[in-house]
TIPA-661475 format. One line per field, with one value per residue (C-alpha): z, y, x; residue in one letter. Coordinates in nm, 2 decimals, decimal comma. Each point is the difference from the previous one (the first is absolute). Layout:
// TIPA-661475
up	Z/...
north	Y/...
east	X/...
kedo	A/...
END
This chain:
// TIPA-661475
up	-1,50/0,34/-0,21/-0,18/0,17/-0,14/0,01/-0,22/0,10/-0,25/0,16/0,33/0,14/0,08/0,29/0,01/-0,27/0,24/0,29/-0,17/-0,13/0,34/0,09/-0,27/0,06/0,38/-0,07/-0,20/-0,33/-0,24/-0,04/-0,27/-0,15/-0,15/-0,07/-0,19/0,35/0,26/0,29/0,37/0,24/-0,23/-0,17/0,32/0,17/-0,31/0,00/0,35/-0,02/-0,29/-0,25/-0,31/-0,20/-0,33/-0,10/-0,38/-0,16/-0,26/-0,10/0,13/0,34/0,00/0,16/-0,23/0,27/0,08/0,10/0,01/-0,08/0,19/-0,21/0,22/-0,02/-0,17/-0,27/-0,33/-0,37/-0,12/0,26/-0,07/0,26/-0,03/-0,41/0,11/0,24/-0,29/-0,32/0,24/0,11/0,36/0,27/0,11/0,30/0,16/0,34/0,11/-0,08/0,17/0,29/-0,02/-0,04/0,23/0,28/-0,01/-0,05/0,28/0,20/0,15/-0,23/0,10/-0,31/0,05/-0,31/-0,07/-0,17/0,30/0,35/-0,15/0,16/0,32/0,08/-0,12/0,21/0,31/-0,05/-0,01/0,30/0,21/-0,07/0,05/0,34/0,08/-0,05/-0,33/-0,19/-0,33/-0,34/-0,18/-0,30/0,00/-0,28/0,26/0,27/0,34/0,31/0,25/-0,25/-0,15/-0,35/-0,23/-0,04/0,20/-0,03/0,32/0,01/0,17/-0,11/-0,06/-0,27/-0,08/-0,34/-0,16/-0,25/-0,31/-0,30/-0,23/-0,28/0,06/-0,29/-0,37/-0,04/0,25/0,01/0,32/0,30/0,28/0,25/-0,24/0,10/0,42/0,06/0,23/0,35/0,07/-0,19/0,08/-0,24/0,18/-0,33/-0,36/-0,22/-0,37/0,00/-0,26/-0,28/-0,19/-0,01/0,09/-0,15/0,26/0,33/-0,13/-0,14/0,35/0,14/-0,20/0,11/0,40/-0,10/-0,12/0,32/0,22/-0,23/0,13/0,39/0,16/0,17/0,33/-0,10/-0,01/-0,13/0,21/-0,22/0,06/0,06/-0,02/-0,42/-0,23/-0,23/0,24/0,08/-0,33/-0,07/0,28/-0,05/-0,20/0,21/0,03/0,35/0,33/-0,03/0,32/-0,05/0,25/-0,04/0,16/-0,12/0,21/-0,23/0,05/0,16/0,16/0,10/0,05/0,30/0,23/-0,20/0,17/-0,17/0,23/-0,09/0,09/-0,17/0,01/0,19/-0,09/0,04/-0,19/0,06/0,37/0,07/0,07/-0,25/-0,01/-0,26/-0,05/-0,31/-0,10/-0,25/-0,09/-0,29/0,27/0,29/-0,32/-0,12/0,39/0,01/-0,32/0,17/0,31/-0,16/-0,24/0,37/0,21/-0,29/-0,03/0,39/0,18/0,36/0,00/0,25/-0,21/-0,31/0,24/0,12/-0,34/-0,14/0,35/-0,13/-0,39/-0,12/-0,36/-0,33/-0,13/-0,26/0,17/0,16/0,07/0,23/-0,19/0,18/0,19/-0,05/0,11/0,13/-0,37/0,00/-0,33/-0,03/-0,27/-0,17/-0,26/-0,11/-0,33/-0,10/0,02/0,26/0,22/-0,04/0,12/0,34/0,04/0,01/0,26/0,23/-0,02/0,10/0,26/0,14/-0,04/0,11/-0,14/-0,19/-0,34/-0,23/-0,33/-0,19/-0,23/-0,29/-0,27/-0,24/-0,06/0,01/-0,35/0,08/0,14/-0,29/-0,23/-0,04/0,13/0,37/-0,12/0,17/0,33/0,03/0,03/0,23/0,23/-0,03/0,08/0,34/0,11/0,06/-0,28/-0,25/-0,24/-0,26/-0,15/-0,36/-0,09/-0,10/-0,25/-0,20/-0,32/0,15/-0,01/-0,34/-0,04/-0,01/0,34/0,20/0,31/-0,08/0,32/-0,15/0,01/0,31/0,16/-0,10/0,09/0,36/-0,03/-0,13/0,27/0,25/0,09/-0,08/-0,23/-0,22/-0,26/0,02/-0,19/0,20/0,37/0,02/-0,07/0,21/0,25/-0,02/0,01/0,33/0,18/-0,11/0,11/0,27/0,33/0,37/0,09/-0,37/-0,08/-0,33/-0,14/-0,29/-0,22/-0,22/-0,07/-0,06/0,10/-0,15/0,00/0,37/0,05/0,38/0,04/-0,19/0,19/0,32/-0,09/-0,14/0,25/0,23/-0,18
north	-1,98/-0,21/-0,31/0,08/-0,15/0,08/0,38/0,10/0,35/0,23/0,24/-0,15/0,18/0,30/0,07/0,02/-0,33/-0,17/0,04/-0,11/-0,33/-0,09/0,08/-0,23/-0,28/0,02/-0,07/-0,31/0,10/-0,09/0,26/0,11/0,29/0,18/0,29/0,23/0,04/-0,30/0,18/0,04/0,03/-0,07/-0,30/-0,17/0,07/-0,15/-0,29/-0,04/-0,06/-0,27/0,23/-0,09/0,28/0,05/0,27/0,18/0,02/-0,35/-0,15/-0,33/0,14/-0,03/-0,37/-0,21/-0,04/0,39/0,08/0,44/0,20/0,29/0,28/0,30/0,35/0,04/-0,24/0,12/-0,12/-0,16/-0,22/-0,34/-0,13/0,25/-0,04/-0,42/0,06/0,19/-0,26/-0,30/0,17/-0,05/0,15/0,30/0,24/0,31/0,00/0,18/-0,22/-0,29/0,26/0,06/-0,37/-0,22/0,26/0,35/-0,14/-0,01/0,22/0,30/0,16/0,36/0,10/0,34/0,23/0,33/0,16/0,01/-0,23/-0,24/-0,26/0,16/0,03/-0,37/-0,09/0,16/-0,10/-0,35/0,03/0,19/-0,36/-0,26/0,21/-0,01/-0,42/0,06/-0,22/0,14/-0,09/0,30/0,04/0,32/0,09/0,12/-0,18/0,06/-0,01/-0,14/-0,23/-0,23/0,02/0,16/-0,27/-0,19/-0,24/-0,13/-0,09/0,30/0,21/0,29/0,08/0,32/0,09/0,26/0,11/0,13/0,18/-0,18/-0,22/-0,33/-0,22/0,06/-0,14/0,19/0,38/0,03/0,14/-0,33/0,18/-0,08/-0,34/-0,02/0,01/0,27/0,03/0,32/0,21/0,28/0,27/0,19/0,23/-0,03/0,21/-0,08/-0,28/-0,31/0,23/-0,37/-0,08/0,30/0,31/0,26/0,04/-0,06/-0,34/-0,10/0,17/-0,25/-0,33/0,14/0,12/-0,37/-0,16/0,19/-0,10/-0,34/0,04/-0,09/0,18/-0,20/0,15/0,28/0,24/0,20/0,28/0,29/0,31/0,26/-0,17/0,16/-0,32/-0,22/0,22/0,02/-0,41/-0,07/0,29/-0,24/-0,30/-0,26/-0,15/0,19/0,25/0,17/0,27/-0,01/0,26/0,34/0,30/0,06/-0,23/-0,31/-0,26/-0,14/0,27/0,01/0,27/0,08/-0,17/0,11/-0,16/-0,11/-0,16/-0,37/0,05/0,15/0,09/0,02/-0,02/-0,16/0,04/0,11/-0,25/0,01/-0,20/-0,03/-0,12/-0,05/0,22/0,32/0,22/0,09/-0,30/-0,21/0,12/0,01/-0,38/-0,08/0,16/-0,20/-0,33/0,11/0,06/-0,29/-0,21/0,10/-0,05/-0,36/0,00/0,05/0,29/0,35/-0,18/-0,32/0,27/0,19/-0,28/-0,14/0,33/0,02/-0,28/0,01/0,03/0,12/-0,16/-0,05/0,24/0,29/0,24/-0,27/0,08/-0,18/0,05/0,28/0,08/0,32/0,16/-0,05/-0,20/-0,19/0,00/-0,30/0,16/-0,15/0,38/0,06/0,19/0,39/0,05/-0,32/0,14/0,33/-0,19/-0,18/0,29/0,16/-0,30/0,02/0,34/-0,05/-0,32/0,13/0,37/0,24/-0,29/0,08/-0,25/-0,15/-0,18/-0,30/-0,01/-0,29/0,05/-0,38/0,03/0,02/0,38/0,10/-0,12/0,18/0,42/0,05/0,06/0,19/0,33/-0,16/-0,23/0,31/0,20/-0,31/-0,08/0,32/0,02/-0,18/0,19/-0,22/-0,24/-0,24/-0,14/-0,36/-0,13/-0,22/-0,32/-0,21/0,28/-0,15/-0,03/0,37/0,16/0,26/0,27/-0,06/-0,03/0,19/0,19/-0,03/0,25/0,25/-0,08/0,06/0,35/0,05/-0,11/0,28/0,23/-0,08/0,08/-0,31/-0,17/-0,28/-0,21/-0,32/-0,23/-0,32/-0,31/-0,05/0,00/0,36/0,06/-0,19/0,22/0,31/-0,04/-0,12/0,28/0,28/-0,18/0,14/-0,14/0,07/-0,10/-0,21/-0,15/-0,13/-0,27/0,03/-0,29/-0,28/-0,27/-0,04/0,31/-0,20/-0,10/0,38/-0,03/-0,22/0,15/0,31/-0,14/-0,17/0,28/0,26/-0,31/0,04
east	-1,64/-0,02/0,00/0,38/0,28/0,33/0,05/0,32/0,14/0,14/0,23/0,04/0,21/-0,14/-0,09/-0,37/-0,06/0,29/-0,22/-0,32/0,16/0,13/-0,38/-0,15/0,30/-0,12/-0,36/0,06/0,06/0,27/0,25/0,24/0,18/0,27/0,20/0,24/0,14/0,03/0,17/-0,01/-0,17/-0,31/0,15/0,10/-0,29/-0,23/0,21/-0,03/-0,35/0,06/-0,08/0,22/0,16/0,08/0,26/-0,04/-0,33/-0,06/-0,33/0,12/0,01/-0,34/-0,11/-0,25/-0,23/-0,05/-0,34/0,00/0,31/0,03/0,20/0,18/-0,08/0,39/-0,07/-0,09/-0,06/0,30/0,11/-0,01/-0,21/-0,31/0,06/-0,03/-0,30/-0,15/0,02/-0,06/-0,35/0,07/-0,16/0,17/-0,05/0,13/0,13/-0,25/-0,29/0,19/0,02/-0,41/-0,10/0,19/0,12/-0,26/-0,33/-0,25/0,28/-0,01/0,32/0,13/0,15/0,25/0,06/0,08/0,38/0,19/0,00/-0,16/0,25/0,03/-0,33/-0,06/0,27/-0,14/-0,35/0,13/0,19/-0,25/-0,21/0,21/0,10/-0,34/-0,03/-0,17/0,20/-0,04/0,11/0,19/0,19/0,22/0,25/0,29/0,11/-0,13/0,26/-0,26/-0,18/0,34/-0,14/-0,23/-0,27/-0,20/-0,34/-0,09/-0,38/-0,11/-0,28/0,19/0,21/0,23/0,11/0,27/-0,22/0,18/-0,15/0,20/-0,09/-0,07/0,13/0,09/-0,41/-0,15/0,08/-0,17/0,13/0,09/-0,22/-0,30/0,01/0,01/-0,37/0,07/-0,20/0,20/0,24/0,21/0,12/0,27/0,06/-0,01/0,27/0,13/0,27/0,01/0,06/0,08/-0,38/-0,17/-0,02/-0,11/-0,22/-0,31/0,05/0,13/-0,30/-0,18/0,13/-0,06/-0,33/-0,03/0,14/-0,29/-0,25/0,02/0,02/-0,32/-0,22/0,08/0,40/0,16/0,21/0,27/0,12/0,23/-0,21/0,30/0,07/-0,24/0,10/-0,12/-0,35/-0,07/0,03/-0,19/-0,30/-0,21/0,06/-0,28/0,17/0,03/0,26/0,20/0,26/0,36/0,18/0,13/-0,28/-0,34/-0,26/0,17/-0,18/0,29/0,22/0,39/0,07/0,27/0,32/0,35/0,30/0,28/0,36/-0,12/-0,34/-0,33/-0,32/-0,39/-0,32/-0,28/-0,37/0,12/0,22/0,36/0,25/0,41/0,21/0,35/0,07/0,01/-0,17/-0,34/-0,01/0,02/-0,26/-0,23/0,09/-0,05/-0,37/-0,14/0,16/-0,20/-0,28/-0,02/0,06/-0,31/-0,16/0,12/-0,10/0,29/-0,03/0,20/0,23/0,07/0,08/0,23/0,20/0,06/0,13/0,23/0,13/0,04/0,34/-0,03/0,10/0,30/0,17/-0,28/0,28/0,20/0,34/0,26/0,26/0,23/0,37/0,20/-0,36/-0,10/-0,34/-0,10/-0,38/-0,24/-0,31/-0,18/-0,16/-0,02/-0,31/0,07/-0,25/0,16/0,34/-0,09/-0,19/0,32/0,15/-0,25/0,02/0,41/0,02/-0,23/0,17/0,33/-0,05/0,31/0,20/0,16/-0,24/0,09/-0,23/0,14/-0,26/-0,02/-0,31/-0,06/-0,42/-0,13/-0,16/0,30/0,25/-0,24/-0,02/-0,36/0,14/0,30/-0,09/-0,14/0,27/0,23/-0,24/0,00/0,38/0,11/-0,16/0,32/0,33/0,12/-0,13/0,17/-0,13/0,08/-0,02/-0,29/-0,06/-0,16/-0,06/-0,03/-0,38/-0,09/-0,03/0,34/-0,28/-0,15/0,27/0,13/0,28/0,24/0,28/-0,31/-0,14/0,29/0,03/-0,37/0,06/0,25/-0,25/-0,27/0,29/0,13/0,32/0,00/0,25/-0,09/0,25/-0,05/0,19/-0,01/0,40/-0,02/-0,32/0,24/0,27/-0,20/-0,15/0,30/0,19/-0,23/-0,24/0,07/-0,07/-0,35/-0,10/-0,30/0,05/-0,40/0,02/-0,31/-0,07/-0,27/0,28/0,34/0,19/0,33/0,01/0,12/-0,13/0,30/0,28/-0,08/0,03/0,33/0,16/-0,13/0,18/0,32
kedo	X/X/X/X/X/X/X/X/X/X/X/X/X/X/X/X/X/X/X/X/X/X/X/X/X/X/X/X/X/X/X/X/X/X/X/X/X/X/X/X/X/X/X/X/X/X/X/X/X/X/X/X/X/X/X/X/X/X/X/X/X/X/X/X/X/X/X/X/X/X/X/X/X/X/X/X/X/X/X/X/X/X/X/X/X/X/X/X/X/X/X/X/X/X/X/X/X/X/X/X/X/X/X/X/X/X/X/X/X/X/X/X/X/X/X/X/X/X/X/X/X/X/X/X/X/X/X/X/X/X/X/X/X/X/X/X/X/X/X/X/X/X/X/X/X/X/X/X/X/X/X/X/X/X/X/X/X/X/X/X/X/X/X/X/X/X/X/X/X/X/X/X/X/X/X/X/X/X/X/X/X/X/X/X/X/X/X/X/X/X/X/X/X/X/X/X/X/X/X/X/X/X/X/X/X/X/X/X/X/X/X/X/X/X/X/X/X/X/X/X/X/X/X/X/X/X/X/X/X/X/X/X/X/X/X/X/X/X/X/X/X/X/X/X/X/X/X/X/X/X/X/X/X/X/X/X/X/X/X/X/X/X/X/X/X/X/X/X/X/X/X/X/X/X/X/X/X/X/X/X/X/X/X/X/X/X/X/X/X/X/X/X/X/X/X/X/X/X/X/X/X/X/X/X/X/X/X/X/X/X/X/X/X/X/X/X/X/X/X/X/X/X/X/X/X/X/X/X/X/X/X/X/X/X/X/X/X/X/X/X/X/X/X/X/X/X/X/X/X/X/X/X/X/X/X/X/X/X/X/X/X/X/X/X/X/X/X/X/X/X/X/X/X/X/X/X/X/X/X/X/X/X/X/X/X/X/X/X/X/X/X/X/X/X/X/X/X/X/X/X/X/X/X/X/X/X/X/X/X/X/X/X/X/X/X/X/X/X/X/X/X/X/X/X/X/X/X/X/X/X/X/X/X/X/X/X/X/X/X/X/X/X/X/X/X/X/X/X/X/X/X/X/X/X/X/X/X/X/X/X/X/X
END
């Protein structure tokens, strides 16, 4: 591949194959791309580094001279430029495999999986790093406050990855993790989600199982010794394996956590830690960064001053905004079991506050019927929940979707207070009419849900 000089992007613009084409246009390559959606900050930033853009998917877009097209995880058969890449014969990769062969190989790459905290604990992990002088390359699918952006190359030795289950391309139904030549991997937990291209635990299991298999035996593995998912991945594992977690037989124990409005408090392996966030997600996503660090070589004290100092990620119980002693609060939770930790770390943060949760199913689990019943157990944790239409749903087959009419009642039924109301000027309305001082109003979503955080604020203003 080193040979190739043009590299044509298809998909650009999202966020991880943005990142990687800056990275390839910086090391000398020829770079170009397109997409169904040129917009910022991706499209100014690409264009920025020279990088020209196409908008709308043609078979012209791609330039004579092309050397490797490299087709995005959201592409699939049909389009016009993978159906081009396809009759023409040219050489086509998955992001992925650029990722392996021109920034992972011969690197030391911490790759972080698991359900939840995957971002998080990435986040952190990179931090506690470049705090320390590492200088590491990262590529994270949120966006980290301390960092500026979610991906970085610098020429480093160390590398940290978001590593995410999913499918790599419409050609390779591999999980992306599969391919970043790991050193070290964390699993913080492993649940059922992706109900698009899996069909239950086990097959997820699988692709984990997979992703130890190829961790040397001068790696390791860091797995959650208090998720019997997890324990029973990582039972047969052919690397070194070492257990962080809360219960007596894990290697790497979790002990003395006290929760405190401004944050939390642990210790690890004996030593004394501090972050500022609450809830127990959190201290757990802070131990696997810790871990993965003084494994990378980093001391207890250059750990603990990089967690003093990490600042979360955006859209992670985000504080919006606060009008009338009503605080508008950003998560991204969406998984049952997420929602119902958001929920923990909330209460915990904001001890005796009225809470609302905000929820718009928008993952493809959540839009479909498999979480119906744990979506309402977790939902109804809050004092109230409201539920918001969902979109795109011509995607899910009319038999397997959520139904948001009955979820409602069964937050109801599991003795919680819930309503499904499908537009956001009537979620609007809602709130502002029965939110009281003292309120905390939490907006659940993995996109933009309308820019409700806004139209709350204003009218709560008014």
């Amino acid at each position: 591949m080193g040979q190739n000089k043009h590299f044509h992007f298809v998909g650009i613009c999202g966020t991880a194959m943005g990142a990687v084409a800056s990275g390839m246009k910086a090391r000398g390559y020829v770079v170009t791309g397109s997409d169904s959606n040129v917009y910022p900050p991706m499209s100014t930033f690409l264009e920025s580094q020279g990088i020209p853009l196409s908008e709308g998917y043609r078979a012209s877009n791609i330039p004579a001279d092309a050397d490797v097209i490299v087709i995005g995880n959201a592409i699939s058969r049909g389009n016009e430029e993978a159906e081009s890449t396809l009759e023409r014969k040219l050489l086509y990769v998955s992001l992925p495999e650029v990722l392996k062969e021109h920034f992972l190989r011969g690197k030391r790459n911490f790759v972080v999986s698991g359900t939840h905290g995957k971002t998080t604990t990435s986040s952190m992990l990179a931090w506690l790093l470049k705090n320390a002088d590492r200088n590491p390359s990262y590529m994270i699918g949120g966006l980290p406050k301390n960092l500026g952006g979610g991906a970085v190359f610098t020429d480093s030795d160390l590398t940290v990855l978001e590593g995410d289950e999913y499918d790599t391309a419409f050609f390779d139904k591999r999980s992306k993790f599969l391919h970043y030549l790991p050193e070290c991997v964390v699993i913080n937990n492993i649940e059922f989600d992706h109900a698009d291209i899996y069909n239950n635990v086990d097959e997820i299991k699988l692709s984990f199982r997979r992703l130890l298999n190829v961790v040397p035996r001068n790696g390791i593995a860091f797995v959650n010794g208090d998720d019997a998912n997890s324990l029973d991945v990582a039972s047969k594992a052919p690397c070194p394996v070492k257990k962080v977690g809360m219960s007596e037989d894990c290697d790497l124990r979790i002990g003395d956590v006290v929760y405190h409005e401004e944050g939390s408090t642990f210790t690890l392996d004996g030593e004394n830690y501090s972050i500022s966030m609450v809830g127990e997600f959190n201290v757990r996503n802070a131990a696997m960064a810790v871990s993965a660090a003084r494994f990378a070589g980093l001391s207890a004290d250059e750990a603990r001053d990089g967690l003093l100092s990490f600042e979360g990620v955006a859209r992670r119980q985000e504080l919006k905004g606060e009008v009338n002693g009503i605080k508008v609060v950003d998560d991204f939770a969406h998984h049952p079991t997420a929602i119902k930790l958001a929920i923990a770390a909330l209460r915990q943060r904001y001890a005796g506050a009225r809470l609302w949760v905000l929820f718009e199913p928008r993952s493809n689990t959540t839009k479909r019927s498999v979480f119906q019943k744990e979506l309402a157990e977790s939902l109804a944790l809050a004092d109230f929940a409201v539920v918001a239409a969902m979109s795109d749903l011509h995607k899910v087959p009319e038999a397997e979707r959520l139904n948001p009419d009955r979820l409602a009642q069964d937050i109801k039924d599991f003795g919680g207070t819930g309503w499904y109301l499908p537009g956001v000027p009537e979620i609007v309305d809602l709130v502002v009419e029965k939110a009281q001082p003292g309120d905390v109003l939490a907006v659940l979503s993995n996109g933009g849900f309308g820019g409700i955080h806004q139209k709350l604020l204003d009218r709560l203003a008014k």
